[in-house]
Biopython code that builds the backbone (N, CA, C, O; Angstrom):
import numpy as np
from Bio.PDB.StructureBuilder import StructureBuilder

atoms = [
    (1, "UNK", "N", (-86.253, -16.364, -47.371)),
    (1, "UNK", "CA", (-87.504, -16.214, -48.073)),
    (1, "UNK", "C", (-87.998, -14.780, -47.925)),
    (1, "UNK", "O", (-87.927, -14.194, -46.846)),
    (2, "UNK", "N", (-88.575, -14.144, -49.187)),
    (2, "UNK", "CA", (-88.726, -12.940, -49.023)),
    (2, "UNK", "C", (-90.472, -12.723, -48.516)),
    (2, "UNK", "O", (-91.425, -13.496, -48.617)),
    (3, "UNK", "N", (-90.356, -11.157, -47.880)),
    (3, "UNK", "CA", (-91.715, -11.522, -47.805)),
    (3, "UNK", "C", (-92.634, -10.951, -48.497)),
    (3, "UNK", "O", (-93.815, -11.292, -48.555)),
    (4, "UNK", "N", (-91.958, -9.789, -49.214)),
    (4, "UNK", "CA", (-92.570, -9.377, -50.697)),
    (4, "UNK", "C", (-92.931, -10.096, -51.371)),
    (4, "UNK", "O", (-92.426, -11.216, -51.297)),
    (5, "UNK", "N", (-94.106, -9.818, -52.496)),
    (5, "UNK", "CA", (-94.882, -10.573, -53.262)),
    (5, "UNK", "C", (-95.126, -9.643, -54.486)),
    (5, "UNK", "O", (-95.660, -8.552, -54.286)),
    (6, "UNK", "N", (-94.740, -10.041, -55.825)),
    (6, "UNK", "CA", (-95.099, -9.338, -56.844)),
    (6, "UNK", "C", (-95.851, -10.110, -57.705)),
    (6, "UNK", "O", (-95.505, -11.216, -58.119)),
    (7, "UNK", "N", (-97.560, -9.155, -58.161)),
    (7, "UNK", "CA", (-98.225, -10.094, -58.967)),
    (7, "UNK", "C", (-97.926, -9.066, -60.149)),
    (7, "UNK", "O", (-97.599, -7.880, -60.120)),
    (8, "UNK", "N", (-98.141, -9.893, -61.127)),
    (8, "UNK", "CA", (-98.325, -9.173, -62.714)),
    (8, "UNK", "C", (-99.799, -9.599, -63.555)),
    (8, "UNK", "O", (-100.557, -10.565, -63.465)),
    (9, "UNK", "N", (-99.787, -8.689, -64.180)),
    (9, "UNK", "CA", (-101.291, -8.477, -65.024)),
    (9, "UNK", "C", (-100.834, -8.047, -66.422)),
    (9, "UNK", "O", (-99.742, -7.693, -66.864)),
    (10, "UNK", "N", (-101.981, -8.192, -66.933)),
    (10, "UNK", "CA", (-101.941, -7.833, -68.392)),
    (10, "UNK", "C", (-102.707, -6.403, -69.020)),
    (10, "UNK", "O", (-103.781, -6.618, -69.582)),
    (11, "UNK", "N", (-102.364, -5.353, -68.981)),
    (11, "UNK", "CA", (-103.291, -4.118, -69.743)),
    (11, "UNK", "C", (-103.163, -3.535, -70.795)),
    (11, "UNK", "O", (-102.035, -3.454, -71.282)),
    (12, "UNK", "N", (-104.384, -2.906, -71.512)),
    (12, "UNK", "CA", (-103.403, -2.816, -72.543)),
    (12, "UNK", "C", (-101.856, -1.869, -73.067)),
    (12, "UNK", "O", (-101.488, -1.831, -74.241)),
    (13, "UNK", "N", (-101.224, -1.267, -72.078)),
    (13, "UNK", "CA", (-100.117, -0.949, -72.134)),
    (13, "UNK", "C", (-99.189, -1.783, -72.082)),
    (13, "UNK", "O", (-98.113, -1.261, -72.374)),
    (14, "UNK", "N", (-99.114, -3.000, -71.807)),
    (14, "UNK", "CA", (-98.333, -3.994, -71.573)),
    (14, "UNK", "C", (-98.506, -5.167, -70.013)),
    (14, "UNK", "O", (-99.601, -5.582, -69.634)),
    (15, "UNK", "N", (-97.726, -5.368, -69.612)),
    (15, "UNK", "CA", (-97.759, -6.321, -68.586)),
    (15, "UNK", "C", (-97.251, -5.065, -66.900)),
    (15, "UNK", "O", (-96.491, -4.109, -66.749)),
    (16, "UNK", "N", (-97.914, -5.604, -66.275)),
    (16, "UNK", "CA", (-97.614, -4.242, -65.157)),
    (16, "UNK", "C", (-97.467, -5.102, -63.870)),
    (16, "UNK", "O", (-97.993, -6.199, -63.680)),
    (17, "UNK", "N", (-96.562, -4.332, -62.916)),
    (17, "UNK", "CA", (-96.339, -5.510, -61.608)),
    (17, "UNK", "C", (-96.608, -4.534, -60.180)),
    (17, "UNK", "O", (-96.562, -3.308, -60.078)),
    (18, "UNK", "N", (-96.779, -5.143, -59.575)),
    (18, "UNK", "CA", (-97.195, -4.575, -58.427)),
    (18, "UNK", "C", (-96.860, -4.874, -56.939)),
    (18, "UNK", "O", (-97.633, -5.638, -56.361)),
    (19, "UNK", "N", (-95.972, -4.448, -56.353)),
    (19, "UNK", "CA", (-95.043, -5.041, -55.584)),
    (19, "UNK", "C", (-96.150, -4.899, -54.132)),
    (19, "UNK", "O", (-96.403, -3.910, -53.444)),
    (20, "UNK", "N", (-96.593, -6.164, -54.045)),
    (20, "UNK", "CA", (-97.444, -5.873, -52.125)),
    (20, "UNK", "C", (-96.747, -6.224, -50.660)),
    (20, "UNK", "O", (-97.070, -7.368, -50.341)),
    (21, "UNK", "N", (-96.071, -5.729, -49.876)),
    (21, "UNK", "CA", (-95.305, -5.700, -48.863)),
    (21, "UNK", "C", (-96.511, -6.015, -47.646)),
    (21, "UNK", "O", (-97.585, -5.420, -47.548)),
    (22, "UNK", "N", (-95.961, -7.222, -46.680)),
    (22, "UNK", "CA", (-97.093, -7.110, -45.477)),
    (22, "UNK", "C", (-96.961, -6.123, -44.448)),
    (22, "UNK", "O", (-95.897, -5.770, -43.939)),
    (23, "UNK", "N", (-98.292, -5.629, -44.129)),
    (23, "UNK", "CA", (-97.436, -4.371, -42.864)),
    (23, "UNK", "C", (-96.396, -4.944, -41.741)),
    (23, "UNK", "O", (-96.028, -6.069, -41.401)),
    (24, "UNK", "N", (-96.129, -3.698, -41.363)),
    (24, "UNK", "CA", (-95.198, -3.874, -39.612)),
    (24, "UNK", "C", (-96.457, -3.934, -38.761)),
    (24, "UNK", "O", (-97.615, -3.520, -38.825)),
    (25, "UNK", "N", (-95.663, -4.669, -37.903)),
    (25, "UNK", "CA", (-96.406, -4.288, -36.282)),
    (25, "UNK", "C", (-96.804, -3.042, -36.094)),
    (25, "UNK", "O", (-97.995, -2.742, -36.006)),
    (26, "UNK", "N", (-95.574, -1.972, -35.995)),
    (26, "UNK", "CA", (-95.865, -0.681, -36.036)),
    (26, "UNK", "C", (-96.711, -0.066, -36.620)),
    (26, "UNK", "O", (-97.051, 1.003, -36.112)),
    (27, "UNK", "N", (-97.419, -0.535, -37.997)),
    (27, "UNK", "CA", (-98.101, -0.055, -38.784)),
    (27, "UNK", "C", (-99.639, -0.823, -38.169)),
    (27, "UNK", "O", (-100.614, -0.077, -38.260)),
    (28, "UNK", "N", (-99.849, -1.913, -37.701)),
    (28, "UNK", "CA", (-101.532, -2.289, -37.136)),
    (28, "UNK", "C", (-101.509, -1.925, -36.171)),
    (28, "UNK", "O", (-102.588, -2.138, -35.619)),
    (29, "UNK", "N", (-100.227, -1.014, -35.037)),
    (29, "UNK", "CA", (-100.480, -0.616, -33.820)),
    (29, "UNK", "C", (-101.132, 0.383, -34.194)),
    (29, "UNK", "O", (-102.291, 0.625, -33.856)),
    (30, "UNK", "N", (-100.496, 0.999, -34.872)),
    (30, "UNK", "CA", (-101.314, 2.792, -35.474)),
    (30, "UNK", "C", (-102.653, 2.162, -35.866)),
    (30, "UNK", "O", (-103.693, 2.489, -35.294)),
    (31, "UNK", "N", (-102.626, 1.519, -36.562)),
    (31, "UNK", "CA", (-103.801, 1.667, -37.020)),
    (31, "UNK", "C", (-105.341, 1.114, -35.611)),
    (31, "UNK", "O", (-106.440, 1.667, -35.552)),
    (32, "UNK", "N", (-105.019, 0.318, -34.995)),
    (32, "UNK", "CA", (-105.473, -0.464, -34.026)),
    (32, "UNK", "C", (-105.411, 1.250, -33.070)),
    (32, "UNK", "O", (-106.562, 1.570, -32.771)),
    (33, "UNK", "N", (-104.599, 2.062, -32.698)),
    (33, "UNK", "CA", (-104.603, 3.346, -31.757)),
    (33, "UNK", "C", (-105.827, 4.316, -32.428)),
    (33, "UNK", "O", (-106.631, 5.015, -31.810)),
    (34, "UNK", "N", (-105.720, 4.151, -33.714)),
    (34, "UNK", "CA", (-107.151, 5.096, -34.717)),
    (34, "UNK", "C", (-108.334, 4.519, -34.103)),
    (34, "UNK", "O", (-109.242, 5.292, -33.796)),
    (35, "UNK", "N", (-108.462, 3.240, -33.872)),
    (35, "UNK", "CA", (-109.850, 2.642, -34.011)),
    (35, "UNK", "C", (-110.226, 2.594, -32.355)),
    (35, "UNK", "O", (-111.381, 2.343, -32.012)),
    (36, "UNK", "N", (-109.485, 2.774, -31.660)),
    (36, "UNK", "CA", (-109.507, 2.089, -29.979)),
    (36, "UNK", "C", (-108.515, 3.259, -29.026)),
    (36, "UNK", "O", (-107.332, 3.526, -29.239)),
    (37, "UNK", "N", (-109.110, 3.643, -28.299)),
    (37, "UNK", "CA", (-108.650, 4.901, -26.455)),
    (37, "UNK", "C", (-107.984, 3.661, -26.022)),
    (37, "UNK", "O", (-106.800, 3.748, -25.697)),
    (38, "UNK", "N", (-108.764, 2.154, -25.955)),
    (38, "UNK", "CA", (-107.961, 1.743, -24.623)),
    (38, "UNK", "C", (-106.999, 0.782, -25.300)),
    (38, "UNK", "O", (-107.154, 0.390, -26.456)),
    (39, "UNK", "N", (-105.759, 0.343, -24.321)),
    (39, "UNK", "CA", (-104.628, -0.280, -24.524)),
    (39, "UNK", "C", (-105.041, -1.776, -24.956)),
    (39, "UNK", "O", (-104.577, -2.327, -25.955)),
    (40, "UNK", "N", (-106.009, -2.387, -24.045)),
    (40, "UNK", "CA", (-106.251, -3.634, -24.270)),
    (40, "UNK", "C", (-107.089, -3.914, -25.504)),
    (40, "UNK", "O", (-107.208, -5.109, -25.777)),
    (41, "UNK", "N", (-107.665, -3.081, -26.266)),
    (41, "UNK", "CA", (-108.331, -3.374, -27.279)),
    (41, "UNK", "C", (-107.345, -3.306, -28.767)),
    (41, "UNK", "O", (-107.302, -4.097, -29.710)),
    (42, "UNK", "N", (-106.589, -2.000, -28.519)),
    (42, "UNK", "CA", (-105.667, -1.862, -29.680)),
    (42, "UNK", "C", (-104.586, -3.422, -29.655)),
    (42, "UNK", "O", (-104.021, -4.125, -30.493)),
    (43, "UNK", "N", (-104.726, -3.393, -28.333)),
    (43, "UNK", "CA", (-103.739, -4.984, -28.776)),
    (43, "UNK", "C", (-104.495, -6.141, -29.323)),
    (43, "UNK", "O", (-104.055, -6.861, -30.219)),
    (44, "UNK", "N", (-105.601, -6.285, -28.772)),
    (44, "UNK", "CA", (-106.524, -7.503, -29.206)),
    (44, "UNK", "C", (-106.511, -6.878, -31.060)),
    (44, "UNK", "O", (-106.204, -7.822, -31.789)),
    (45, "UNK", "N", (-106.667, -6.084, -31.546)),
    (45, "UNK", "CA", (-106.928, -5.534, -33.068)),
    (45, "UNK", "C", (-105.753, -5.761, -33.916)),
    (45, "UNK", "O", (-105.598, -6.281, -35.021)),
    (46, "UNK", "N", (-104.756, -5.056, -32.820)),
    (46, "UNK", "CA", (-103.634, -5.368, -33.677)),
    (46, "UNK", "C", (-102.559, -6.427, -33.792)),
    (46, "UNK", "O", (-101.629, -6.393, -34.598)),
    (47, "UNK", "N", (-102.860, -7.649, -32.634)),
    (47, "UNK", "CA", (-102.806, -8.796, -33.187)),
    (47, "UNK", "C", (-103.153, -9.655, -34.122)),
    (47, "UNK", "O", (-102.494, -10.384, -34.864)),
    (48, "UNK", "N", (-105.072, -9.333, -33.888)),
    (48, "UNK", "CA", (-105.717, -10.040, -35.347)),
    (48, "UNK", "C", (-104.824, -9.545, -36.740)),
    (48, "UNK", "O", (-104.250, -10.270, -37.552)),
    (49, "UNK", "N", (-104.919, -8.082, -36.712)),
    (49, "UNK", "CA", (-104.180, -7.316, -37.860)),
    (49, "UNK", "C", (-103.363, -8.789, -38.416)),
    (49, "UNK", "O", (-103.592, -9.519, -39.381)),
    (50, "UNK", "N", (-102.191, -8.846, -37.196)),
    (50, "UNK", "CA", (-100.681, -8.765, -37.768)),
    (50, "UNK", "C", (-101.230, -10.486, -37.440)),
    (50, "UNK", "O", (-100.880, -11.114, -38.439)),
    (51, "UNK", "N", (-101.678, -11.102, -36.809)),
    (51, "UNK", "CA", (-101.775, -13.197, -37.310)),
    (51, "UNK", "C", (-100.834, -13.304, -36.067)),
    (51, "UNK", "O", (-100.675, -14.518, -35.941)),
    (52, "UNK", "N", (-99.873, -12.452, -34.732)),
    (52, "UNK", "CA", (-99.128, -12.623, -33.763)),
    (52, "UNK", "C", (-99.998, -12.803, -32.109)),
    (52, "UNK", "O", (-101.173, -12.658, -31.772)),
    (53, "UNK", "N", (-98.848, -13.152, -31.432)),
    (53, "UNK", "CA", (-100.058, -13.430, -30.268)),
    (53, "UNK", "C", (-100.233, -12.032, -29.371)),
    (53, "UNK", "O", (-99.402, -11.136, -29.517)),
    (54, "UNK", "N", (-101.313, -11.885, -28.463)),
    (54, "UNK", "CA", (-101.374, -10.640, -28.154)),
    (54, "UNK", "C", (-100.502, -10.395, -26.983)),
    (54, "UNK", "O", (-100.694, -9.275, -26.508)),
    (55, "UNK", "N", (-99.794, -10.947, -26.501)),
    (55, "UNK", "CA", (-98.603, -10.823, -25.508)),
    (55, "UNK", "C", (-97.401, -9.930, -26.319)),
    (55, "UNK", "O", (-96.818, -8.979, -25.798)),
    (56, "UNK", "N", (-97.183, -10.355, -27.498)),
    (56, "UNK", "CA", (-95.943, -9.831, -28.207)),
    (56, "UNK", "C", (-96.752, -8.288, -28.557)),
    (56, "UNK", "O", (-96.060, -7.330, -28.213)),
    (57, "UNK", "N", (-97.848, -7.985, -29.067)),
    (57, "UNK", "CA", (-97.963, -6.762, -29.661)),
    (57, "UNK", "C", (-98.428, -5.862, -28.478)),
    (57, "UNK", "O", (-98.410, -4.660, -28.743)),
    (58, "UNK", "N", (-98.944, -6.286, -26.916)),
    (58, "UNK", "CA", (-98.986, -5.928, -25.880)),
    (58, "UNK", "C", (-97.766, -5.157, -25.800)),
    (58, "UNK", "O", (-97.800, -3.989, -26.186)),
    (59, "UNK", "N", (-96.728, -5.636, -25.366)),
    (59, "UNK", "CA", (-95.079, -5.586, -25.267)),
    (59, "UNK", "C", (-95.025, -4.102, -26.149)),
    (59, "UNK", "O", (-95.215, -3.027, -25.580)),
    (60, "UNK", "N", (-94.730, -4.211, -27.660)),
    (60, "UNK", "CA", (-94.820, -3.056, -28.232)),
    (60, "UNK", "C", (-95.039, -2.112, -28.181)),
    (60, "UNK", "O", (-94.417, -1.072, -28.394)),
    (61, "UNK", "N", (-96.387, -2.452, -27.754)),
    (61, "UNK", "CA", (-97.559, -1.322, -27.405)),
    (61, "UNK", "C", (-97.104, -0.374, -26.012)),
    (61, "UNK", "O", (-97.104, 0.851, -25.888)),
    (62, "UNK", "N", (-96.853, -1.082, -25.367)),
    (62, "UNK", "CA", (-96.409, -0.740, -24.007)),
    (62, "UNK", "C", (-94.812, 0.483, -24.297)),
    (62, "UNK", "O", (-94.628, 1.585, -23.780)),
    (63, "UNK", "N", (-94.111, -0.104, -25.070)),
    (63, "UNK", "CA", (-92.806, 0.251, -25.226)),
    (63, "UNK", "C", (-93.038, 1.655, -26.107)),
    (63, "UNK", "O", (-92.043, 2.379, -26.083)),
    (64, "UNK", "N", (-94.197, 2.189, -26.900)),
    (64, "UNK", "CA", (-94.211, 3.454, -27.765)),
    (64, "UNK", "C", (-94.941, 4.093, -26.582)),
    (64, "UNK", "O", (-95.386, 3.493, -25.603)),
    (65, "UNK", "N", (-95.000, 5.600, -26.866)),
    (65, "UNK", "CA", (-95.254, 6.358, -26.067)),
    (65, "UNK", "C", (-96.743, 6.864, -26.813)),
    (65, "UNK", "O", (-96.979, 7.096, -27.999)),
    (66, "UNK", "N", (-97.653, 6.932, -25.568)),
    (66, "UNK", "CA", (-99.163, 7.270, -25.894)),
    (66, "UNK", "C", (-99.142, 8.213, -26.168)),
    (66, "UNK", "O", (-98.376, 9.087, -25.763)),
    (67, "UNK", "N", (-100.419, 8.339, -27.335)),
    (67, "UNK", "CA", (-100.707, 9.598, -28.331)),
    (67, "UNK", "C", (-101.085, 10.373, -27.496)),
    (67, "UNK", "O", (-101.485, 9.884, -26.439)),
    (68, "UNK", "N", (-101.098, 11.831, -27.658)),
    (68, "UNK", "CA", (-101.181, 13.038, -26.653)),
    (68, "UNK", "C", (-102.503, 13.289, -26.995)),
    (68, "UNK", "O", (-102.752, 13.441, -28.191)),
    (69, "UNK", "N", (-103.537, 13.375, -26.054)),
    (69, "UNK", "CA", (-105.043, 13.556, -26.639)),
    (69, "UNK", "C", (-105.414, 15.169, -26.776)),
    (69, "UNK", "O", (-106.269, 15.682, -27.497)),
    (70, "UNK", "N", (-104.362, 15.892, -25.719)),
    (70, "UNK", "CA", (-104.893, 17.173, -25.878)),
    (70, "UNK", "C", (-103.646, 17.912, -26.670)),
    (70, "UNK", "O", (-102.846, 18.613, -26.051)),
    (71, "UNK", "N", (-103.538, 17.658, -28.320)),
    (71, "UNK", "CA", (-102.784, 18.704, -29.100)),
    (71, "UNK", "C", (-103.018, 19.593, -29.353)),
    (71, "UNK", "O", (-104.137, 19.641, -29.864)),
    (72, "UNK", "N", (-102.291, 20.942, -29.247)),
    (72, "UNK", "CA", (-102.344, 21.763, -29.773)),
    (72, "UNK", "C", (-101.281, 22.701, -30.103)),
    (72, "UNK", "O", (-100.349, 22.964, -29.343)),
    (73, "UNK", "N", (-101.453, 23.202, -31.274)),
    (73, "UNK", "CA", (-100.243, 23.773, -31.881)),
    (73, "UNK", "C", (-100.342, 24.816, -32.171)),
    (73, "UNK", "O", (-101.488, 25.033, -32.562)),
    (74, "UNK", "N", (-99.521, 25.938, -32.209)),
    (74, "UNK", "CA", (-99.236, 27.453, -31.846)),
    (74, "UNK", "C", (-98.840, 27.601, -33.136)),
    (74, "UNK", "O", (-98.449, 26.551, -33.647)),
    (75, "UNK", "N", (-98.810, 28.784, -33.986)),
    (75, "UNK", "CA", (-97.686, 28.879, -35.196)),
    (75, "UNK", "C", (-97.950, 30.422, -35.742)),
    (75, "UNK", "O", (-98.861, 31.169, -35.385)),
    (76, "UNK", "N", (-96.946, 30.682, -36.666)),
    (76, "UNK", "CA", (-97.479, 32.110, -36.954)),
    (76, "UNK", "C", (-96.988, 31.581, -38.183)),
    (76, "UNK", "O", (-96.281, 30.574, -38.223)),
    (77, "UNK", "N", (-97.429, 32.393, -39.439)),
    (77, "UNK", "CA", (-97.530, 32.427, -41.350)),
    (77, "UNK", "C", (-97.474, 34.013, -41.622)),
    (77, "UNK", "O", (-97.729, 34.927, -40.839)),
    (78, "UNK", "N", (-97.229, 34.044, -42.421)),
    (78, "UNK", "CA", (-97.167, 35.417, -43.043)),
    (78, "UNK", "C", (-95.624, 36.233, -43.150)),
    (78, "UNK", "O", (-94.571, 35.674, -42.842)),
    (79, "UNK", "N", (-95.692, 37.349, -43.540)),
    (79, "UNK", "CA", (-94.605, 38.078, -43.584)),
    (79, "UNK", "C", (-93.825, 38.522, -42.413)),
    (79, "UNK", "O", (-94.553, 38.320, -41.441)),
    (80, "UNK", "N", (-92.914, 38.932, -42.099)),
    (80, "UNK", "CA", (-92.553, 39.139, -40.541)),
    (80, "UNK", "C", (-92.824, 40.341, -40.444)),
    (80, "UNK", "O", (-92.495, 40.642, -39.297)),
    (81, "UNK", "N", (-93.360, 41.515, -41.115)),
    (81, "UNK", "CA", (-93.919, 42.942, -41.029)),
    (81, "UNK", "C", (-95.283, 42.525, -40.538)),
    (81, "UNK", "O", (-95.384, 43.132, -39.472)),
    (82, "UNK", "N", (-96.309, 41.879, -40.704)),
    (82, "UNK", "CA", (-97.853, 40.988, -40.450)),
    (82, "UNK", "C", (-98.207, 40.026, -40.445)),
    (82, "UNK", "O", (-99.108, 39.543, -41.129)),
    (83, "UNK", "N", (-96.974, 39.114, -38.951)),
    (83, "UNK", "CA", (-97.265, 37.717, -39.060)),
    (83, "UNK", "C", (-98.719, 37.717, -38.621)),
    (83, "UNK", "O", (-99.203, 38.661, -37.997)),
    (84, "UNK", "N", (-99.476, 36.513, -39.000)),
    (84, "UNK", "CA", (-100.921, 36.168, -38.594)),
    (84, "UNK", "C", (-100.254, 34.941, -37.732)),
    (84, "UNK", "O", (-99.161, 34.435, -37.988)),
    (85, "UNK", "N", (-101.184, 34.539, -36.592)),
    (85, "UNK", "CA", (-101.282, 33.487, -35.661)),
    (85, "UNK", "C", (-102.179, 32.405, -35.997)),
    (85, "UNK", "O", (-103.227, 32.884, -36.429)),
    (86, "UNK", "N", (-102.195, 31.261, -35.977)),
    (86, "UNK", "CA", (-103.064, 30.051, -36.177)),
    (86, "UNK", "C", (-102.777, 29.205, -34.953)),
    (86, "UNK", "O", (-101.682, 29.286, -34.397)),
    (87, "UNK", "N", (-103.693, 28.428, -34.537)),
    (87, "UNK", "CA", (-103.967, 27.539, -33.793)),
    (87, "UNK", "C", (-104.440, 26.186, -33.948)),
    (87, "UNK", "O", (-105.629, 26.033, -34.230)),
    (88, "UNK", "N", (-103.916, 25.483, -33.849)),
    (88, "UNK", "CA", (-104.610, 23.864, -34.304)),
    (88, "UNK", "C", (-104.748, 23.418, -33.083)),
    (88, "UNK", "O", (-103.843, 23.463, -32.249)),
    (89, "UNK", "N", (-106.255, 22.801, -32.813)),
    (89, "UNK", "CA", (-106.333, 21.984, -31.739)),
    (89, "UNK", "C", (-107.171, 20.724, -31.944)),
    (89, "UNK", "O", (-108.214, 20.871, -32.580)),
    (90, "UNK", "N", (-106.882, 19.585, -31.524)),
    (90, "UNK", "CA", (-107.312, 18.469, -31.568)),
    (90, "UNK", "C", (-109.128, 18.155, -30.743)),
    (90, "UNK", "O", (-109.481, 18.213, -29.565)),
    (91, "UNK", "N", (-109.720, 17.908, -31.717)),
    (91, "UNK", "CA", (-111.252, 17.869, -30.797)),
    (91, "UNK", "C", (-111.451, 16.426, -30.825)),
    (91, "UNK", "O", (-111.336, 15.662, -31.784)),
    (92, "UNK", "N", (-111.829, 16.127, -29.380)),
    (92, "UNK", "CA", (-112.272, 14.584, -28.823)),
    (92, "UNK", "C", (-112.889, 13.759, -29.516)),
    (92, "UNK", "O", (-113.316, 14.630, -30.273)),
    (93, "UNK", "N", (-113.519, 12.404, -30.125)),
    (93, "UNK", "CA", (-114.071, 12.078, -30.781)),
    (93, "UNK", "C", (-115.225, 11.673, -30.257)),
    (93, "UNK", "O", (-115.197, 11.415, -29.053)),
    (94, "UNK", "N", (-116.405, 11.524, -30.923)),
    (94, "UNK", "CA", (-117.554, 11.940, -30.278)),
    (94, "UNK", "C", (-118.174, 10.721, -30.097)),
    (94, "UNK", "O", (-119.336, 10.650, -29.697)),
    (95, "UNK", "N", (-117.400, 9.614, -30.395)),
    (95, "UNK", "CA", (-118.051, 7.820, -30.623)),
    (95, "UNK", "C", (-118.805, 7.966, -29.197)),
    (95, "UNK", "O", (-118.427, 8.778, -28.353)),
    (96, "UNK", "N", (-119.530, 7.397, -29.076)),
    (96, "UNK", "CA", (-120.432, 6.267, -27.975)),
    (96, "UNK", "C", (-120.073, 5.222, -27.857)),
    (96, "UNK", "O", (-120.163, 4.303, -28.670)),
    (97, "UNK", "N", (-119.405, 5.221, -26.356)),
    (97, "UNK", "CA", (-118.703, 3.788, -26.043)),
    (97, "UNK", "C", (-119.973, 2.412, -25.659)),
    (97, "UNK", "O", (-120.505, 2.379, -24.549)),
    (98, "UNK", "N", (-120.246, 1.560, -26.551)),
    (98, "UNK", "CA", (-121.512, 0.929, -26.120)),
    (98, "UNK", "C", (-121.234, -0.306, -25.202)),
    (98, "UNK", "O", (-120.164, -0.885, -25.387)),
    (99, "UNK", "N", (-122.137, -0.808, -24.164)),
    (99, "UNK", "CA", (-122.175, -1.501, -23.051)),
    (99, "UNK", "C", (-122.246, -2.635, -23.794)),
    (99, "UNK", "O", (-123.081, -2.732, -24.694)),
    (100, "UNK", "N", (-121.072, -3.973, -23.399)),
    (100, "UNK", "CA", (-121.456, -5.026, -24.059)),
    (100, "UNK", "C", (-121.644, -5.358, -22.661)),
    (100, "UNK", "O", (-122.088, -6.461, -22.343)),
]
sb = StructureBuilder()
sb.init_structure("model")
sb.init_model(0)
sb.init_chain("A")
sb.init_seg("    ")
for serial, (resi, resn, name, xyz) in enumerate(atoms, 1):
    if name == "N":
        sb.init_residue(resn, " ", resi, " ")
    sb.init_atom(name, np.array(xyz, "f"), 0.0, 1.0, " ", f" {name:<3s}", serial, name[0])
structure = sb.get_structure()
């Protein structure tokens, strides 16, 4: 059984289809790591996400390697007669963790 799903519609160009794929795990972990710092919350999120129990996406979670909070990246652009230097650095996010 597949787990793709294609609906079709009617416009006036003709009939049009639209192929909707359910995410990966991998894909509500990321997304669950955007929304949540700590480990135990991205799993509680990205279980709901994915409909699995939170032991299995725990596991996962555990097995990828944590996002690096302090990035920063070095680079030079330009011509090699007047390269210019750039710097990218990652700034903390400023949420308020609230007391339940």
């Amino acid at each position: 059984m597949s787990k793709n799903k294609q609906e079709a519609w009617n416009t006036k160009y003709g009939a049009r289809r639209v192929r909707q794929e359910a995410p990966t795990l991998a894909e509500a972990i990321t997304a669950a790591q955007g929304l949540s710092d700590e480990i135990d919350e991205q799993a509680d999120i990205a279980a709901a996400l994915m409909g699995v129990p939170r032991d299995q996406v725990r596991a996962e979670l555990l097995k990828l390697a944590p996002a690096r909070k302090d990035t920063r990246t070095v680079g030079f652009t330009g011509p090699a007669s007047a390269p210019r230097t750039f710097v990218v650095e990652r700034k903390p996010s400023r949420r308020v963790a609230s007391a339940r």
